[in-house]
N, C-alpha and C positions, 0 to 999 in steps of 0.2 A: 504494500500500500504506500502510496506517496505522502512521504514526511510531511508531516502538519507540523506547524510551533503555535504558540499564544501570538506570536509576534508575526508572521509567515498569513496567521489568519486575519492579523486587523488589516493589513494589505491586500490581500484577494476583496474584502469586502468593503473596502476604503472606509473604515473604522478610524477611530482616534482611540491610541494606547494611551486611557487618563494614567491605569497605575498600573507595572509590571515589577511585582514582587519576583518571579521566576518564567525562565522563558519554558512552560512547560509545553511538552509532546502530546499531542490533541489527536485520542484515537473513535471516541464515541458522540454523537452530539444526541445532547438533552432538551428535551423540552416540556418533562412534567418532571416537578419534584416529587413524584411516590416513586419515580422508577430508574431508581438507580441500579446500576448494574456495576459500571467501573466508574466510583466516583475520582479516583487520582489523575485517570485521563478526561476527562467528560468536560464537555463546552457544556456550560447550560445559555441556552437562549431564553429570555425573559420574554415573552409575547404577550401584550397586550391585548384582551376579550372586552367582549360586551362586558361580562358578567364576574372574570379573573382577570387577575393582572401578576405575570410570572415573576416581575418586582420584588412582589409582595412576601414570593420566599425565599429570597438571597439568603438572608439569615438561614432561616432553617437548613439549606442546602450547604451555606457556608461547613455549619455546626457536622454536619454527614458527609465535610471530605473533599467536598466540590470547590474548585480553586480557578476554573477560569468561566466568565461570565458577559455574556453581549449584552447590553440594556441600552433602552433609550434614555433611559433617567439616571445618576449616579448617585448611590447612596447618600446621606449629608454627612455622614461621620466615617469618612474612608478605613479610620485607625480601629475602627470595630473589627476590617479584614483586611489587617495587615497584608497577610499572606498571600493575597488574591490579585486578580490579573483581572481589569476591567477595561473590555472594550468599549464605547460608546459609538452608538450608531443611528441614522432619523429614524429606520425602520428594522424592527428586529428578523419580521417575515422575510422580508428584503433580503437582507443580512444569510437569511441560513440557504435562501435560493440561491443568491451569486455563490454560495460555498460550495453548494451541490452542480451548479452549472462549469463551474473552474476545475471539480473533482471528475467530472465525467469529459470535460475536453481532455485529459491529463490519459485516457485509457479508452484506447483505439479497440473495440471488441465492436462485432455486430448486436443490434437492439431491436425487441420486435415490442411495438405499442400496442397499446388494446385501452378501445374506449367502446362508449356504446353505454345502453341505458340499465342492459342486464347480461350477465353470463363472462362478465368481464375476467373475475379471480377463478370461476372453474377454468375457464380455457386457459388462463395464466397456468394453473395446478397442471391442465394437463397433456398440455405441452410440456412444460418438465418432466411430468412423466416418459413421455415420449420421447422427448428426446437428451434425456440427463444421460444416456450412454455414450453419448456420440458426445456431449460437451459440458464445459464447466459453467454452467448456468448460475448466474444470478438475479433474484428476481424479491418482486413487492412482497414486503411479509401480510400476510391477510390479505386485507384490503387498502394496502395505504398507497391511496391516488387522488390525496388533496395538495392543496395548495403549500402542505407542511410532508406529508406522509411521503409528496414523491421526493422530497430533497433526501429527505430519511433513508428512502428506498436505496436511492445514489450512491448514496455514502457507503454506502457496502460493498461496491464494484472494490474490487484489486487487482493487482497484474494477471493473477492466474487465470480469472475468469474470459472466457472467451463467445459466450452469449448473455444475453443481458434480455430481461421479459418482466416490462414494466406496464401496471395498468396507470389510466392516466381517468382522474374524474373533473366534473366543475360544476359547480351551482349558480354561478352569474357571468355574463359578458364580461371576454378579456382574459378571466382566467389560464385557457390551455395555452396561448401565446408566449406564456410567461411558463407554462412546464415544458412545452417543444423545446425551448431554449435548453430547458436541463434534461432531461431524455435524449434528444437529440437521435431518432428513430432512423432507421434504413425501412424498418418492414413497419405496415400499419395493417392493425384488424379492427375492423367495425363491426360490432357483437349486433346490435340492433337499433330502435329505436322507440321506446315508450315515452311514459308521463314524471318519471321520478326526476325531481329537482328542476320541475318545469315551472313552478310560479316566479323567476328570474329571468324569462325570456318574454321574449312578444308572444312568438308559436313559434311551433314545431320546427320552420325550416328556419329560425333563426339557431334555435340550438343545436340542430345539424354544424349550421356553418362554423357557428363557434367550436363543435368538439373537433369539426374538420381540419382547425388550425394546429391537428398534432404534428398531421402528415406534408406541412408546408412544405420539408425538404426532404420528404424520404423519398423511396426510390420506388416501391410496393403500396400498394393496397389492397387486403382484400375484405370483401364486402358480398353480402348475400340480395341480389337485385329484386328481388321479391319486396324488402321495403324501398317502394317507386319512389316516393318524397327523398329517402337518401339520396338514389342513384340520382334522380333531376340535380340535387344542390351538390353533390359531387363534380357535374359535367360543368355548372357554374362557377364553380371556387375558383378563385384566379390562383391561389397557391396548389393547384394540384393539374396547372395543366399537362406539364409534363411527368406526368406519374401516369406508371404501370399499373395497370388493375386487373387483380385476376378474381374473376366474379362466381358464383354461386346460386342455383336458383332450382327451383320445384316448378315451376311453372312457365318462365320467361328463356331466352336462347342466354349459355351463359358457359360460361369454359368448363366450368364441372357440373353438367346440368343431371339433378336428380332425378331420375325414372319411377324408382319406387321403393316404398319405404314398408318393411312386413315386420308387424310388432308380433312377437313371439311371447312365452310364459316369462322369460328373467332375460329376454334380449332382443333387438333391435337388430335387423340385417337392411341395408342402404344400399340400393342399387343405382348405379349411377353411369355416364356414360364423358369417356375425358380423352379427348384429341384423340376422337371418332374408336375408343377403346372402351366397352364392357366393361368396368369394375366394380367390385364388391366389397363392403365391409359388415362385420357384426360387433355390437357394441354392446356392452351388460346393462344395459339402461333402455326404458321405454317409455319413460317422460318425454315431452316435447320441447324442452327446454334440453335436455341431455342430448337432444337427438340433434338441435340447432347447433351446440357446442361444438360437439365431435365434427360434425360437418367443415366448422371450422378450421379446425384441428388438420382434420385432412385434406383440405383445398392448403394449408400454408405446407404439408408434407409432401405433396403434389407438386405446389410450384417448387420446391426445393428438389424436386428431381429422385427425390424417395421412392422403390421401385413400390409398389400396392400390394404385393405379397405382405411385405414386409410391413410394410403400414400394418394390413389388416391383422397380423399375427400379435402387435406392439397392440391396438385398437382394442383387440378382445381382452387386455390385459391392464384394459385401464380400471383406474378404482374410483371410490367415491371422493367427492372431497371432502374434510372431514370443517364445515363455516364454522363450528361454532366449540367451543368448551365446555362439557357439559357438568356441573357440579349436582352428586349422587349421594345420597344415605349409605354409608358401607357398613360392613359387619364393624363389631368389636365398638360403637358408638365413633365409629372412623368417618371423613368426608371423603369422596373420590372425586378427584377432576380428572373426565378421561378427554384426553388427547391425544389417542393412540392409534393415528392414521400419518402420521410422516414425523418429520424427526431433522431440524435443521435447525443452524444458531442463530438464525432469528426467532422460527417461532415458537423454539424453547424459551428467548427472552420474554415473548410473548405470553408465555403459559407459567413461566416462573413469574410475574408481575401481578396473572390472575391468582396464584397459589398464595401471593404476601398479601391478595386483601382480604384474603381470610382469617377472619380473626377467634373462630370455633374453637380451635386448639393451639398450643402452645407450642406445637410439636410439629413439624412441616418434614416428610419425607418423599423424595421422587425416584420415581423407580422408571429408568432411562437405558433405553436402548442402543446400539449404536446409531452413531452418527451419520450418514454413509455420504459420499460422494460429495466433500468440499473443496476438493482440491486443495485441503492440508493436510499435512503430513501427522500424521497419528499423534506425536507428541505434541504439538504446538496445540490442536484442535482441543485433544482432553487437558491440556493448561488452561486453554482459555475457559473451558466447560467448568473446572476445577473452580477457578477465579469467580467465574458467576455465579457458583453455589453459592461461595461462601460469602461474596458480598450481599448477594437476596437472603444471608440470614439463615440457609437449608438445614435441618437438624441432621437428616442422614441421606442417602443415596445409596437406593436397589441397583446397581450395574447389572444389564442384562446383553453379554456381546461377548465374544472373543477380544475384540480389537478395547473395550471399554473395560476389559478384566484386566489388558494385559498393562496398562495406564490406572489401577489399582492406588500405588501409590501417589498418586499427583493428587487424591480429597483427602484433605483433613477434617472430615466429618465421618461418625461415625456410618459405618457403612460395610454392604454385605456384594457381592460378585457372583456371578451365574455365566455359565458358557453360551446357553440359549435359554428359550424361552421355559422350555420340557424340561431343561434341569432345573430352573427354577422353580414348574410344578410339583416336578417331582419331590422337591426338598421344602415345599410349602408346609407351615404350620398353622392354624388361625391364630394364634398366641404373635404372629410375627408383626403383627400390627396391632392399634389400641389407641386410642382416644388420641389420635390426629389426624391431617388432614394427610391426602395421599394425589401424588401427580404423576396419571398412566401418562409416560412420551416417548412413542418407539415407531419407529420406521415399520410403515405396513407388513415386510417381510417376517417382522418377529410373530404378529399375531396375540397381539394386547388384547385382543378381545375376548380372549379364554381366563388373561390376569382380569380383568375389566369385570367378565361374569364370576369369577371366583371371590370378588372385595364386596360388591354390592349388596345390600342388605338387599335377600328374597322381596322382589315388590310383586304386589297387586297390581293387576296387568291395566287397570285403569290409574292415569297416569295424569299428572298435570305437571305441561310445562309451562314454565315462566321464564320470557323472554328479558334478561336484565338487561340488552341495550335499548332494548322497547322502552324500562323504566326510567331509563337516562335521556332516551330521547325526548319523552315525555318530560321529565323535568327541566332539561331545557329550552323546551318550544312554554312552557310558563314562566323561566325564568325572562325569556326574550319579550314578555309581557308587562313586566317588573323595572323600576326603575334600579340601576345599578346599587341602592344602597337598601334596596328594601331586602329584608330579612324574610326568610322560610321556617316555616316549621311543615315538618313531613308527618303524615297519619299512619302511623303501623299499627293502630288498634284492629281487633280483632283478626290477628294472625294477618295482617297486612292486608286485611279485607279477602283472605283465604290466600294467600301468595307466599307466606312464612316469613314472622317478626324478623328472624333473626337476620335471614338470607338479604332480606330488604332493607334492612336498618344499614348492615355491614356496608354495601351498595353504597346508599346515600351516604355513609361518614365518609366511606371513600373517597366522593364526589365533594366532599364540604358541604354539606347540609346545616342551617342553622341547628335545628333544634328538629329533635325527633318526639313523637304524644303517643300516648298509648291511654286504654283506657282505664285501666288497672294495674296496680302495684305489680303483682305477680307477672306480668308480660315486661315492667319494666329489670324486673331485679334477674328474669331470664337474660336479658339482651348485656346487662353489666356483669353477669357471671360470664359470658360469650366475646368479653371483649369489648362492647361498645363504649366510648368515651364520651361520644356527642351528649351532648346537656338533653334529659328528659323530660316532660311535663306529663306527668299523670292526672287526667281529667275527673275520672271519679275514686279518688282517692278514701279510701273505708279506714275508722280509725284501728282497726288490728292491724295496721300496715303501716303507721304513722313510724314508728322507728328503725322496722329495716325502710322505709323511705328515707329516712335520714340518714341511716348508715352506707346506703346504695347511692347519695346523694340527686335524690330521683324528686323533682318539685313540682307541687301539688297545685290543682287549682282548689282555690277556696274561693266558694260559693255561699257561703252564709253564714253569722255570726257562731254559731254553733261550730262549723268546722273549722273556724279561725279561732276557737278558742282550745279545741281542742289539738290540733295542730300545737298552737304558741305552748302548750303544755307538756306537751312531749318533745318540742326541740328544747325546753330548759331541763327539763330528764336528760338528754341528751350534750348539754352544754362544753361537756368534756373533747368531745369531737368535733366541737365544731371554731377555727380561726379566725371565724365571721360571720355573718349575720344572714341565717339560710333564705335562696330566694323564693318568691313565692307568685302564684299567677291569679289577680284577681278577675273572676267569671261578674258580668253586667248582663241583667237580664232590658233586653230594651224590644222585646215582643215576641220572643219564643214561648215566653211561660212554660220554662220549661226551669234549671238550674241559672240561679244569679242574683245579685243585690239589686233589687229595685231602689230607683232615684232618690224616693222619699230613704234613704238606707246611706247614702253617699257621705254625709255629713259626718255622721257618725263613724263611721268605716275610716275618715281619713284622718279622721283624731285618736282610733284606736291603732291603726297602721304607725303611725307619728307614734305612739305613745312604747310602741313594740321594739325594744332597738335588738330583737333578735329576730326579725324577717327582715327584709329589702322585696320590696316588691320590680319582680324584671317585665311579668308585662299588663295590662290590662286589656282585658277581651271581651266579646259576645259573640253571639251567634245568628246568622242569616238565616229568617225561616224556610224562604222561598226565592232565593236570588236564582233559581233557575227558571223561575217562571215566569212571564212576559206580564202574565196578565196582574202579578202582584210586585210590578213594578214599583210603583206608587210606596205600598209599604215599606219595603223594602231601604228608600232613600228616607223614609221614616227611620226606618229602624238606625241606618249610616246616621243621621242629624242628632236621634237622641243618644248613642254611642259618644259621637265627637263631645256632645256639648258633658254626659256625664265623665268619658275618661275624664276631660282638661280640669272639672274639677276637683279632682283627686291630683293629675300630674300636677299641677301649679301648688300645689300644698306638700310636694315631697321633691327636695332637693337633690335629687339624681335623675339618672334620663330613665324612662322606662320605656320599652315598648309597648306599640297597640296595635290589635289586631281585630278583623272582624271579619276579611274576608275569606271564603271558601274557594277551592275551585272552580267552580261556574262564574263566583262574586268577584276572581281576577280575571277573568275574561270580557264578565258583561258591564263591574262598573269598577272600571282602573284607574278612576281617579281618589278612591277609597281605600289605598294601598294602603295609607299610614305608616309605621314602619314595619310590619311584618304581616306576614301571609301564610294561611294553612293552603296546605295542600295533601286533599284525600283522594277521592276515587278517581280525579283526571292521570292522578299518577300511573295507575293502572289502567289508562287507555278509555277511560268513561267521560263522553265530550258532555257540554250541557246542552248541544243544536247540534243537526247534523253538520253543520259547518265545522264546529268543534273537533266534533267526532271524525270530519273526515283529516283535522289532522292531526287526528291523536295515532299511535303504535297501538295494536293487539300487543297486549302481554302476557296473556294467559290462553293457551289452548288445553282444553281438557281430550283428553284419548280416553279411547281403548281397543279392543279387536274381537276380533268376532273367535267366538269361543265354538260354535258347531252352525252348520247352515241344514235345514230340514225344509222336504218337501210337503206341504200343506193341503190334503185335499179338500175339493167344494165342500162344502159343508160342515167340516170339522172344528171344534174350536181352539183356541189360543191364551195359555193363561188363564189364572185364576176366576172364579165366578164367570167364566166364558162369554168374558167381556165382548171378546172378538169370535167372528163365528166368518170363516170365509167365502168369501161370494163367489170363488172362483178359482183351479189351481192357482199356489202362491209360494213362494219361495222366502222364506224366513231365517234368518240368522238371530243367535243368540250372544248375547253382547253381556260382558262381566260385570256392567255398574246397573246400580239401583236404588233407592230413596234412604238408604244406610250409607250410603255414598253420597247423596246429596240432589240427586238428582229427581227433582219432584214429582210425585207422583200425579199431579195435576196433569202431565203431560201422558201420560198415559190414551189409548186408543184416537191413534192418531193425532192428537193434539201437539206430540210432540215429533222433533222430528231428529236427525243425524245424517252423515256426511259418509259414503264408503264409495273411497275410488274419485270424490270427484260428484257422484249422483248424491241425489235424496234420498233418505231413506225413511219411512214414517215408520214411528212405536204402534206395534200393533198389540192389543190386551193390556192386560193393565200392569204396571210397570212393579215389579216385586221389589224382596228387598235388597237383593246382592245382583239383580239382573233384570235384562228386560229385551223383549223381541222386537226387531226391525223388519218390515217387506223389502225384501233387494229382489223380489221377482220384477227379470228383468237390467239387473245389476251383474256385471262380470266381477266375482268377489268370488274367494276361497277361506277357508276356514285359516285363522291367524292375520287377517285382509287387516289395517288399520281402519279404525270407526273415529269422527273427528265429533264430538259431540258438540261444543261451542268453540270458536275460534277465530282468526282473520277471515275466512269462509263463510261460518257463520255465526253473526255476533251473539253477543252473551245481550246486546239490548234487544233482539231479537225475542229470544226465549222471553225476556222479562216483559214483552209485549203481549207474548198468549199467553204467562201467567198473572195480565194483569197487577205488576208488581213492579218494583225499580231492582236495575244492575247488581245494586250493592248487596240483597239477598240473594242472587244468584251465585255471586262470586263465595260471600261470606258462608255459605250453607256447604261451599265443598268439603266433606269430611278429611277429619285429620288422617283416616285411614288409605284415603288417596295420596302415592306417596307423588312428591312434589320434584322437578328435575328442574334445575335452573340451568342454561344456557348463555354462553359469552360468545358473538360472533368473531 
């Protein structure tokens, strides 16, 4: 890799060196402080957000190692870090592009780009597959093809590498212009063209043109002519008059034009016909998306002159890609993150980064396969793998390899070695793991998915997952709603409205969440046994709980003279643990009639609050009856007017800042000039809009599953279920499916009322819904016994359901039983 310094970089970026304590050697660059990996080499770049500002943790990064830093801003007290090396620059974004544009002219290798709306990271995935025998590939870790992810990407090229497979994304005009520059492409592929990240354009054939500007100076393009709007703004683009296009199509005349596509039981065979020659592929996939990809895959194997034997032999051999991280209940009270579909040093950084925000146990082990195919040399590779452990913190490391046994001695952490996979079954205990978290990462060949089914707690084949970057996305399409200083508080009461306290709280601290609410002690004093730090409010706080509250440092809202007296009694029991003056949340009733001090009550309350010098009051609050509804508008900005006017009489009587809150999720969307300083946020967190406008841009974050457990032929007449609810009109084809009203799923929905998803079709509840199961008609449905069944989902929403049972989202979601065991997901 080409020598970087501190000094070497404020030049490439024409930076001004304010202070050079050392001219240190610059091998990683950072841009979130949770993710350190090598803080002694590591640039951190300071970026400025909406909502963060990277500034803001110099300190903290200083204090963990980090010694050289780009910022727009210069701390005011430089002699705080002595030690450190501060560039100054107008724009930090700027900043890390010119670094990644200067590092990729420096390394003459071929580059194949990939944009488009979807399919972008499989066909990255599986073109490496394809072709990592023949070269040393370096490519995007996951999905990073923004405006930051592709400099990141960059930074990874070295001498060795000889092909370079980069995706490239954008969400506003202007963008790609400025990554063409750092990609710097020969080959271009164009996946497709949908709706995602379309609200930044005019229409359609603008954001064509702008993704267009990858392939200004490459040499290739290949593209599927079926999307017409492409190919018109293609023949348009003044930067691609002279480029090669080698085209693709089902329908249209086209260099590899498709004949016929015959979907089989677990495989896809493409027939196709290419410079007036017959050929064939089969592919293990029969999605329509899998089937576009691969297409792809093999029109860029094509024009590379790849004979189609050979393709097609590589083609049947390709695997899944594995998008996301999936965090599992294991035996022994163990967590599992399996990511045991490939195996590289990036998206081990990637999967070690999700394994430290786990905060469940104390105890973090990974159990790591070989490494394969970096084009380093065994010892330098398990050095550097070595070094990453032990700075992410690792307690131990499963080595599962020849090549990673015989590099043994390079962890210093405790740790156990295996030659393959079979010897490590072979020599498995259940005793070998216990109360930590556990991280499957091994290259497809080893076959993690046998370690994967051997750690996992036995689940119940009805299944819920929870999309945790759905949750994030979600929290910042509200934060983007929010003025930059207003505060959040996050709702994980009732098992996170059925999503899991723990799993979601962890998420949000992650992220910087103000403040986390639950609605009882016992949820909150789980989440601080678990690790959580972030500040709690427990809203109905019962006094058998008042002292582990104080001992958990978990703060109550007090609603009424009674629990404000009983409260201030039990922290002066307490007074021994406490350095300062515990805080406390007071609840305003201003038209819920439901919990809070009514006005005529204010007076009093702020002479007894004044009189109390063992609370401090942090915020003052009420509650929105009906901020989601139109027609109770009116009240509503009642309810906002007598809130302002009772907080201010309390705030102006107590000399510190307190915060105020009143509004809910829908209450910051529909009235945002009522922000105050702080904001709940409950069920939009989980993807529940308050209009369809809302909703449509909120994330699904909860899909409930299961599978079909036996399919039976139903004749005319017969019935179905108990009390023979259902009696059939006609032959019918029935599947029986593992969830039921003990599960959560209501039995209101029963005889057809309710309905589920298998394959893609509908499938309506036929008889009445029991209590561990319930029968679907798929007469007429291609489904097999073990088929996935989607019960609520992106497909079909959960506000659906709550429409034919006359009810709202949050009992739908809230009623999922705890015996549904719950899978969280990291893409």
């Amino acid at each position: 890799m080409t020598r970087y310094t501190t000094s070497i970089v404020a030049e490439i970026i024409n930076g001004t060196l304010i202070q050079l304590a050392k001219d240190e050697i610059i091998r990683t660059l950072l841009i979130d402080s949770r993710k350190i990996a090598f803080p002694e080499n590591a640039l951190f770049f300071a970026i400025k957000g909406d909502r963060h500002n990277g500034h803001t943790y110099i300190p903290e990064l200083y204090e963990k190692g980090i010694r050289n830093f780009i910022t727009e801003d210069i701390p005011q007290d430089l002699s705080l870090f002595e030690n450190a090396n501060f560039i100054q620059v107008n724009n930090v974004i700027l900043a890390i592009q010119k670094l990644a544009a200067f590092h990729r002219e420096k390394h003459n290798l071929n580059v194949i780009a990939i944009t488009g709306s979807n399919g972008k990271t499989i066909i990255k995935e599986w073109l490496y597959q394809l072709l990592n025998e023949d070269f040393n590939i370096v490519r995007s870790p996951k999905s990073y093809n923004s405006q930051v992810g592709v400099p990141l990407s960059i930074w990874q090229i070295n001498k060795e590498h000889d092909l370079g497979i980069f995706e490239a994304g954008i969400s506003k005009p202007g963008e790609m212009l400025t990554l063409e520059k750092i990609i710097k492409p020969q080959m271009g592929i164009f996946t497709n063209i949908g709706e995602a990240h379309a609200e930044n354009f005019k229409n359609q054939a603008e954001k064509i043109k702008e993704k267009l500007d990858l392939f200004n100076h490459s040499e290739t393009l290949i593209y599927c002519r079926d999307y017409i709007l492409l190919g018109q703004e293609i023949l348009l683009h003044p930067g691609l008059k002279n480029i090669k296009l080698f085209t693709w199509s089902k329908k249209a005349k086209a260099d590899l034009q498709i004949a016929k596509i015959n979907k089989m039981q677990q495989q896809t065979e493409i027939q196709a016909i290419y410079n007036m020659n017959f050929l064939r592929i089969k592919i293990p996939f029969t999605d329509e998306a899998s089937i576009e990809n691969a297409i792809h895959c093999w029109s860029y194997m094509l024009f590379k002159g790849y004979d189609n034997e050979f393709i097609a032999k590589r083609m049947l051999s390709l695997n899944p890609v594995a998008m996301r991280l999936e965090l599992k209940e294991g035996i022994n009270n163990c967590s599992v993150i399996n990511d045991s579909y490939n195996s590289d040093l990036g998206s081990l950084s990637i999967a070690l980064d999700f394994l430290n925000q786990q905060q469940q146990h104390e105890k973090k082990t990974l159990v790591l396969s070989d490494i394969l195919q970096t084009g380093k040399n065994e010892e330098q590779l398990y050095s550097e793998v070595a070094q990453m452990i032990s700075n992410q913190g690792i307690s131990r490391i499963v080595g599962i390899g020849e090549a990673i046994s015989r590099q043994a001695g390079k962890f210093n952490v405790h740790k156990l070695f295996f030659n393959d996979t079979a010897d490590f079954l072979k020599n498995f205990s259940s005793d070998f793991f216990s109360n930590e978290t556990i991280l499957l990462k091994g290259a497809r060949v080893f076959g993690f998915e046998k370690i994967s089914k051997l750690l996992q707690q036995k689940a119940h084949e009805t299944v819920l997952e929870i999309n945790l970057d759905a949750v994030i996305d979600n929290l910042n399409y509200f934060r983007s709603k929010l003025n930059p200083s207003t505060k959040i508080v996050a709702m994980v009461k009732a098992f996170s409205y059925g999503s899991g306290s723990f799993e979601i709280a962890n998420l949000l601290q992650f992220h910087r969440i103000d403040y986390l609410a639950v609605a009882y002690a016992d949820e909150a004093i789980e989440l601080r046994k678990a690790g959580i730090k972030t500040p709690i409010m427990v809203m109905n706080p019962l006094e058998q709980s008042y002292d582990a509250m104080i001992h958990y440092k978990l703060e109550p809202e007090i609603y009424s003279f009674k629990i404000l007296d009983l409260f201030s009694d039990a922290v002066k029991r307490n007074l021994s643990l406490l350095q300062e003056p515990f805080p406390v949340h007071l609840k305003l009733d201003t038209g819920m009639r439901r919990l809070g001090f009514d006005k005529h009550e204010i007076n009093e309350l702020v002479v007894r609050i004044k009189n109390n010098k063992n609370l401090v009051v942090k915020s003052v609050f009420s509650h929105l009856s009906a901020s989601d509804e139109e027609i109770h508008d009116a009240f509503t900005r009642e309810q906002i007017s007598s809130f302002k006017e009772m907080s201010q009489r309390i705030i102006q009587y107590l000399d510190y800042p307190i915060l105020r809150h009143i509004l809910n999720s829908a209450g910051i969307v529909r009235f945002p000039e009522s922000q105050f300083e702080m904001v709940r946020l409950g069920v939009g967190l989980y993807g529940i809009g308050a209009n369809k406008y809302e909703q449509s841009r909120l994330k699904n974050v909860s899909t409930l599953k299961t599978s079909i457990s036996q399919i039976r032929n139903v004749k005319q007449g017969e019935s179905i279920g108990y009390s023979r609810k259902a009696i059939a009109a006609s032959e019918m084809k029935i599947a029986i499916v593992p969830i039921g009203y003990a599960d959560g799923y209501n039995r209101g929905l029963s005889n057809g009322k309710g309905k589920m998803f298998v394959n893609g079709k509908e499938a309506k509840v036929v008889g009445n819904v029991c209590m561990d199961m319930c029968m679907i008609d798929i007469t007429g449905v291609n489904a097999k016994e073990g088929d996935e069944v989607i019960v609520f989902g992106a497909e079909y929403p959960i506000t659906d359901i709550a429409l034919e049972l006359n009810t709202i989202p949050y009992e739908i979601l809230t009623n999922v039983s705890r015996r549904v065991k719950r899978i969280y997901f990291h893409e």
